[in-house]
C-alpha positions in Angstrom: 0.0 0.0 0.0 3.1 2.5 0.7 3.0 3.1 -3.4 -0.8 4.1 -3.1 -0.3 6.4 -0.3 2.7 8.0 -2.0 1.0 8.4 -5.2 -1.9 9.9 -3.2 0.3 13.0 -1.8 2.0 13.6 -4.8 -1.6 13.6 -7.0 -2.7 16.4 -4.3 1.1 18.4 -4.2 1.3 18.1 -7.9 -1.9 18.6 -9.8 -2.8 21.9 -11.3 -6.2 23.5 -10.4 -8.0 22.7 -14.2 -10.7 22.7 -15.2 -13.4 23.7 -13.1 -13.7 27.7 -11.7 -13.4 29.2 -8.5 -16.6 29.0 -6.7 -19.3 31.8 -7.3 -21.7 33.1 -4.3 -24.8 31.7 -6.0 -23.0 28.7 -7.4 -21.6 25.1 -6.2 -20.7 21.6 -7.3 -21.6 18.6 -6.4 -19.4 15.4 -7.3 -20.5 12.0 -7.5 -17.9 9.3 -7.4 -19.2 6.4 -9.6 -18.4 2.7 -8.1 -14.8 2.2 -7.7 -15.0 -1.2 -7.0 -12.5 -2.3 -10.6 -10.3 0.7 -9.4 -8.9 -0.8 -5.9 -9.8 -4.6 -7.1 -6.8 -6.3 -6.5 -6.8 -8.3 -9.8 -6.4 -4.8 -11.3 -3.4 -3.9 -10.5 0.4 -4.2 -12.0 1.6 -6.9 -9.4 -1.1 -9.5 -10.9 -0.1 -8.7 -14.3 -2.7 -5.9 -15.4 -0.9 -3.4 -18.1 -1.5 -0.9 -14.7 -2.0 -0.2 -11.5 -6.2 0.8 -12.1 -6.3 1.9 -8.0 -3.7 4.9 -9.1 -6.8 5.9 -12.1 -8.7 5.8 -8.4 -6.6 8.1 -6.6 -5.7 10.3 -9.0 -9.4 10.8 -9.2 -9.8 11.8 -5.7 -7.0 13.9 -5.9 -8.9 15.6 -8.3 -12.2 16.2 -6.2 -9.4 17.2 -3.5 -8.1 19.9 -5.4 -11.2 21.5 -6.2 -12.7 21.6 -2.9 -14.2 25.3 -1.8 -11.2 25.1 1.4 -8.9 25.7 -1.6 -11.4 28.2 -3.3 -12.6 25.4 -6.0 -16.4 25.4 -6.5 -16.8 21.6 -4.8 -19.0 22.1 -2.1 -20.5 18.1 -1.3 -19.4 14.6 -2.7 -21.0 11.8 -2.7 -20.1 8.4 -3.5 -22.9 6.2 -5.1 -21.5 2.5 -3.8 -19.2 -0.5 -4.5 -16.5 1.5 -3.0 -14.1 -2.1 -3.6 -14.5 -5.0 -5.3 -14.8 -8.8 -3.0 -16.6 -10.2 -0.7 -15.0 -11.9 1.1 -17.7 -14.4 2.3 -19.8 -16.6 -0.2 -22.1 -18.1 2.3 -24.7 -16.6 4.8 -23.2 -13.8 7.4 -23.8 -15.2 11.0 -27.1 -13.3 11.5 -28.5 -14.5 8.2 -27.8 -17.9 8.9 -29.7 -17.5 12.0 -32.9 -16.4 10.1 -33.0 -19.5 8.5 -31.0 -18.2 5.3 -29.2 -20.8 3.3 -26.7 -20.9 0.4 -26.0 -23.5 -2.6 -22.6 -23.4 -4.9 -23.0 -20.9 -7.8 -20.7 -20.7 -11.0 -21.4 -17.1 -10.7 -19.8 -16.9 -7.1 -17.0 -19.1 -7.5 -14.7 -16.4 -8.5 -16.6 -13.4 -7.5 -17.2 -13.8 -3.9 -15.0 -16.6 -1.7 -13.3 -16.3 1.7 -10.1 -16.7 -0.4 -10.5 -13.1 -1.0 -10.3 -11.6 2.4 -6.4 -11.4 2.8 -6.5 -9.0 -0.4 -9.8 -7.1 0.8 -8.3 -6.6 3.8 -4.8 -5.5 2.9 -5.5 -3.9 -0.2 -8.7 -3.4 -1.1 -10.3 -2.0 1.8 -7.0 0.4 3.0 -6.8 1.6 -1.0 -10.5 2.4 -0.7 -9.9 4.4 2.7 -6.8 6.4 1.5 -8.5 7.6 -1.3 -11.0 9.3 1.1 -8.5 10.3 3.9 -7.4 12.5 0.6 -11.1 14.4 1.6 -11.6 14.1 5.1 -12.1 17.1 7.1 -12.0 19.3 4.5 -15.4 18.7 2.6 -18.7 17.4 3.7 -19.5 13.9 2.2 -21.3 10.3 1.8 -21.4 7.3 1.2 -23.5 4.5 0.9 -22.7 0.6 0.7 -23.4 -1.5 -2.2 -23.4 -5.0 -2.8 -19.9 -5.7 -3.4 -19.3 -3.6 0.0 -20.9 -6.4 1.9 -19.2 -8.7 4.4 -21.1 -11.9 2.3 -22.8 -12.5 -1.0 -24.1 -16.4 -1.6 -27.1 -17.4 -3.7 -30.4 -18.3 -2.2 -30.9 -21.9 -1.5 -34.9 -21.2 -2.5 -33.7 -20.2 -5.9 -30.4 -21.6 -7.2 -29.4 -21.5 -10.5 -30.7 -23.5 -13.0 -30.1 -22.7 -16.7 -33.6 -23.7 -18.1 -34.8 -20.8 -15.4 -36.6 -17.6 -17.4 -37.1 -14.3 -15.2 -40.6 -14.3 -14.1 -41.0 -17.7 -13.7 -40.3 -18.8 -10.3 -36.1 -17.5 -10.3 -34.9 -14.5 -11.4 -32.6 -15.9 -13.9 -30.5 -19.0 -14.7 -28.0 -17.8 -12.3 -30.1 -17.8 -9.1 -31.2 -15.0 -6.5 -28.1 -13.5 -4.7 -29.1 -12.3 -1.0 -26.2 -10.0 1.2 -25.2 -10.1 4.5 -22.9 -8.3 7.2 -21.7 -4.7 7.0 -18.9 -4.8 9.6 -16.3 -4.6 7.4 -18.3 -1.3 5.7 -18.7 0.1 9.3 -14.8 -0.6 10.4 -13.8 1.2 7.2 -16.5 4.1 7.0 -18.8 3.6 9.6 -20.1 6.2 11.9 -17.9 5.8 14.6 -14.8 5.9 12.2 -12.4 9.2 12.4 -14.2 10.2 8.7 -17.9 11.3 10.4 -17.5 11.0 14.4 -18.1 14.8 15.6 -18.5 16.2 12.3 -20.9 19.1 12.9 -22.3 18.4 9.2 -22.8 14.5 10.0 -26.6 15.2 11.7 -27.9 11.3 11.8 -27.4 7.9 11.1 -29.1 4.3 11.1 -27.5 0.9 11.3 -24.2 2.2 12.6 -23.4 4.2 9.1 -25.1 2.5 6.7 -27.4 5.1 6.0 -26.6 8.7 7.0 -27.8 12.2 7.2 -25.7 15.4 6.2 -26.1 18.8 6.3 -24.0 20.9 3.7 -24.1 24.9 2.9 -23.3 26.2 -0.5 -25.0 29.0 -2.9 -26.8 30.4 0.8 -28.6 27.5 1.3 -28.8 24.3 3.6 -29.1 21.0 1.7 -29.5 17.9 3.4 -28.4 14.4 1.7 -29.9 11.6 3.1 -27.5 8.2 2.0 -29.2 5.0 2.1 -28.4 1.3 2.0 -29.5 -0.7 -0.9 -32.7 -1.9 -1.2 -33.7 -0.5 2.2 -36.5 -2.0 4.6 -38.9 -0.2 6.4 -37.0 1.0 9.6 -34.4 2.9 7.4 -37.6 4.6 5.5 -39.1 5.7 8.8 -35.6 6.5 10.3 -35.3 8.6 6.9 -38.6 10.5 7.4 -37.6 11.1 10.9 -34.8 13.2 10.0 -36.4 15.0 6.9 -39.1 16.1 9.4 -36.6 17.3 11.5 -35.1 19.1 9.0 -38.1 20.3 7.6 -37.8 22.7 4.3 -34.4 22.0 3.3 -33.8 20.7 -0.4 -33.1 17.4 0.2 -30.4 14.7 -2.0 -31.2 10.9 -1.7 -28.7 8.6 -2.7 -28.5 4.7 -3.0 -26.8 2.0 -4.5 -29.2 -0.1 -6.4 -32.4 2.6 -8.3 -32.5 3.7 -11.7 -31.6 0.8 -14.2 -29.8 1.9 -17.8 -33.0 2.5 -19.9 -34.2 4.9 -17.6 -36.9 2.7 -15.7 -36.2 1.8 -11.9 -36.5 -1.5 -10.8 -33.9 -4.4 -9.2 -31.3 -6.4 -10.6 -32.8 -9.5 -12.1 -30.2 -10.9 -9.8 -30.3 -9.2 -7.2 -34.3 -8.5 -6.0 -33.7 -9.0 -2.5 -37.6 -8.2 -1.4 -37.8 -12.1 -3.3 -36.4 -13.7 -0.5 -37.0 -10.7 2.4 -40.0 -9.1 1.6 -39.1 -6.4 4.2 -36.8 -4.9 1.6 -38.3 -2.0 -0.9 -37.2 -2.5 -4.4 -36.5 0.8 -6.1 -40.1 1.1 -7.9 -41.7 0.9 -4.0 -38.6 3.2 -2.6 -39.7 5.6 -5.0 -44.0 5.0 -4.0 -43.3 4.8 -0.3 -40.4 7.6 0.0 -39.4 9.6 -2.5 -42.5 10.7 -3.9 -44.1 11.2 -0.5 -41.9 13.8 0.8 -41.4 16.7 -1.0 -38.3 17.6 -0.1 -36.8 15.4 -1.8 -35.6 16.9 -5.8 -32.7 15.0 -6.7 -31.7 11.0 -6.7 -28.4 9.8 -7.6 -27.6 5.8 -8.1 -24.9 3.6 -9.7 -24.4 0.0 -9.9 -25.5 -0.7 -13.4 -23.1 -0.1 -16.1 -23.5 3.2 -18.1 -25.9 6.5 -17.4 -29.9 7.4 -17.4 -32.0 10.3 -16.4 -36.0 10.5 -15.3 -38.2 13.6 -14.2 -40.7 12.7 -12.4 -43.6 14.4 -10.9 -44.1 13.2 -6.7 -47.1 13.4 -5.2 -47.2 17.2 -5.2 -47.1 17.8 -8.3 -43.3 18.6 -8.2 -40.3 17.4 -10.3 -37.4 15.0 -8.9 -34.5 14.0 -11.1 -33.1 10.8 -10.9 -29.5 10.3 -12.2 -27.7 7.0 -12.7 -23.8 7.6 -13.2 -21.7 3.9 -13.7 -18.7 4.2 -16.0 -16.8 0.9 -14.2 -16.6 -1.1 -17.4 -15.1 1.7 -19.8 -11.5 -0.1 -20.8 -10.0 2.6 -23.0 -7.4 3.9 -20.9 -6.5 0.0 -21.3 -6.5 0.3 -25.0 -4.7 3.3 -25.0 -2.0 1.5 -22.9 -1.2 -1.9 -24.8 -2.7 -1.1 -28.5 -3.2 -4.2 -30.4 -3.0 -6.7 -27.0 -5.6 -9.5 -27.7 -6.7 -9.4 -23.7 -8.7 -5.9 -24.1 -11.6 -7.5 -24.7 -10.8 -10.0 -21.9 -10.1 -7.8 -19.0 -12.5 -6.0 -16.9 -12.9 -2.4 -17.3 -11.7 0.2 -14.8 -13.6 3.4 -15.7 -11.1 5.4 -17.1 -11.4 8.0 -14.2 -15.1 9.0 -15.4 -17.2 10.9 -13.0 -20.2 13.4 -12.8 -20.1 16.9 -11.7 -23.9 18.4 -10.9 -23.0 22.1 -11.3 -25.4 24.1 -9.7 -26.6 27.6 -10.6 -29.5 28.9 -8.3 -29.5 32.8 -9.6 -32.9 33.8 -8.9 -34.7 33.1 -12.0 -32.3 30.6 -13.2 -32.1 27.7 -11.6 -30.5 24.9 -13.0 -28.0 21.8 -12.8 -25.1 21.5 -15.6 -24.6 17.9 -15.8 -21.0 17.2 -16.8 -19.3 13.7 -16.9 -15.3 14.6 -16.6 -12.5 12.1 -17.3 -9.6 12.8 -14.5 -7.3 9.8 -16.7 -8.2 12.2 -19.9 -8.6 15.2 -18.4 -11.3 16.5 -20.6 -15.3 16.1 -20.5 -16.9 13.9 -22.3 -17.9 16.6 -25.3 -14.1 17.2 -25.7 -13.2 14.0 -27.0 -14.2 13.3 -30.5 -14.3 9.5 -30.5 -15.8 9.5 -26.8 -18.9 7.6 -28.2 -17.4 5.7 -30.7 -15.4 4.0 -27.2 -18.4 3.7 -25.1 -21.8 3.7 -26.8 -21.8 0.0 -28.4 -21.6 -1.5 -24.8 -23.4 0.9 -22.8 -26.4 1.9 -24.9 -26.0 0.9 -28.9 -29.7 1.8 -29.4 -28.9 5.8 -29.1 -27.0 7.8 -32.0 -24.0 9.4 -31.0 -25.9 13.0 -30.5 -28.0 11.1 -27.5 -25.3 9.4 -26.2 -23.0 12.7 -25.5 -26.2 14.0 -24.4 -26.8 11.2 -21.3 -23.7 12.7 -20.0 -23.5 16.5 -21.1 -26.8 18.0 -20.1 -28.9 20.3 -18.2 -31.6 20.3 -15.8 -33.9 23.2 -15.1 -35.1 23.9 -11.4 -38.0 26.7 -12.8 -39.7 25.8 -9.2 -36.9 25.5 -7.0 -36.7 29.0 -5.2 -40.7 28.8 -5.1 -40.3 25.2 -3.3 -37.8 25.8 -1.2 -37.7 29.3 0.2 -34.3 30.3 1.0 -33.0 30.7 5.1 -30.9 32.4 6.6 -27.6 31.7 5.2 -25.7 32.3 8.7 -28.5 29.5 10.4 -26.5 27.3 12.5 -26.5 23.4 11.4 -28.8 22.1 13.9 -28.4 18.5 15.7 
């Protein structure tokens, strides 16, 4: 880990403040960190014979967010990190407390290499620290979140009530030939960024959480307002919904930010992973579809939902309950391979190896001049150091694995866009700007 860490210093020393502006009194970003999860995989990296070391494309992107933080007079005001912050699991059977619900698991070909106590040594001594330093590069400097998601659990195993079985067709009776995979434990998620860990315990801006960190509350300032960003676990049952509405009521009025794991799928619809519909087997679980019934449109707070987990990016408006608009964003670039490409030209294995993400990530830009409200919506390469309208041959990399169906026009515009809050000083009258955080 000592060449992470050093490659993390030198990325902050080093790294010239490009391209985004000084911040503006009526203006902020906010950064979303995609899953990381092929970054700090250990498989990725030089010493098991990748081209690379992907978990420096991972710092250097933190570095990045670092850099433009409004401590250093950079515009970057809140970040938050969408899930799968590493890669294994290091369990492949039920976590202690699932096995004593009754929960059972059967060999999968799918698990076999993707989730096997074989991987904790490398979780724990590369995976997980890697993950950490990259945030250490942030903490105390910038309020942030993030939530765990599936790969950040301590155990993944398929279902015993629905193993795989190849003739299987989703809808009938198993989700698909692979089996239902169900997750377990968090305590490796709460050792690394739990709330009792040195990144949230006593920050003033870290107002609540639920299930020791798993989900979390925080309230940030920027453009003269209060925002509160409410980060939950995936799939989440009903005590984190009502712990949820508990602090929205508390913080009653302010603009509110959900994110989660598991939401919006790639053709814009929201709904679970055909492997992964936990409410299956625990019906206590809300799939995204009843997330959205039971939370997100009932409280009007909330205007803005940000997801990963499922390879490329969507967008949806829709109206809640009261009539008002929420946006729901999915941003998951971890299987762009270009930057792999770009590194050994002509090697028959690019097809083969996983992709990394070639340092993509979004940047919600907001503008809340009275009588122009708005989000810019730009996806920004910190490995190419250019947005995604600068490179000319940016959809001829991406768009035949992520969405083949769109022309290139559509498919610059799912990650170069903007979104226009015409209610947003009307729905969310503006406070005090020198109101103390409450607790």
């Amino acid at each position: 880990m000592s060449i992470f860490r050093h490659f993390a210093m030198a990325m902050v020393c080093l790294l010239p403040l490009t391209p985004l502006q000084a911040a503006q009194p009526s203006a902020f970003t906010l950064a979303v960190i995609p899953d990381t999860q092929n970054y700090v995989d250990f498989h990725n990296q030089r010493a098991e014979g990748f081209p690379f070391d992907a978990g420096d494309m991972f710092l250097d992107q933190m570095a990045y967010v670092e850099r433009h933080l409004r401590v250093h007079g950079g515009p970057i005001a809140f970040v938050a990190a969408v899930g799968d912050v590493w890669q294994h699991s290091p369990g492949d059977v039920p976590d202690p407390a699932s096995a004593a619900r009754g929960l059972r698991s059967v060999p999968s070909p799918l698990l076999a290499s993707a989730a096997s106590p074989k991987w904790r040594d490398p979780v724990l001594h590369l995976e997980l620290p890697l993950a950490v330093a990259g945030y250490r590069m942030i903490a105390g400097k910038v309020p942030f979140a993030l939530v765990p998601g599936n790969h950040d659990y301590d155990a993944v195993w398929t279902d015993a009530r629905f193993p795989p079985d190849a003739t299987a067709q989703i809808g009938a009776g198993r989700p698909n030939g692979l089996g239902l995979l169900l997750l377990g434990g968090l305590d490796l998620w709460r050792e690394s960024f739990g709330d009792e860990t040195s990144f949230f315990k006593g920050r003033p801006w870290y107002v609540s959480s639920f299930h020791h960190g798993a989900d979390s509350a925080v309230i940030f300032e920027a453009a003269g307002r209060r925002f509160l960003h409410l980060g939950l676990e995936m799939q989440p049952d009903d005590a984190v919904l009502d712990w949820a509405r508990g602090v929205i009521a508390r913080y009653h009025g302010l603009p509110t930010i959900v994110t989660t794991h598991q939401y919006l799928r790639p053709d814009g619809t929201r709904g679970p992973d055909t492997m992964l519909r936990l409410s299956v087997a625990e019906p206590w679980h809300n799939d995204p579809e009843a997330l959205w019934t039971k939370f997100i449109a009932a409280n009007d707070q909330i205007f803005l939902v940000l997801n990963g987990h499922e390879e490329g990016a969507a967008r949806r408006v829709d109206l809640n309950r009261y009539g008002h608009k929420v946006y729901q964003l999915l941003s998951d670039y971890q299987e762009r391979r270009q930057s792999f490409r770009d590194v050994a030209p002509g090697d028959p294995r690019t097809d083969h190896f996983p992709g990394v993400g070639d340092g993509w990530m979004r940047l919600l830009e907001f503008d809340l001049t009275p009588g122009r409200e708005r989000v810019h919506v730009r996806t920004h390469s910190t490995y190419y150091h250019a947005d995604a309208g600068d490179l000319p041959h940016y959809a001829q990399w991406y768009k035949a694995h992520e969405h083949p169906e769109m022309s290139d026009e559509q498919f610059l515009d799912a990650d170069d866009f903007t979104l226009e809050l015409g209610d947003f000083a009307k729905r969310f009258p503006r406070e005090q700007a020198a109101r103390k955080t409450q607790r």
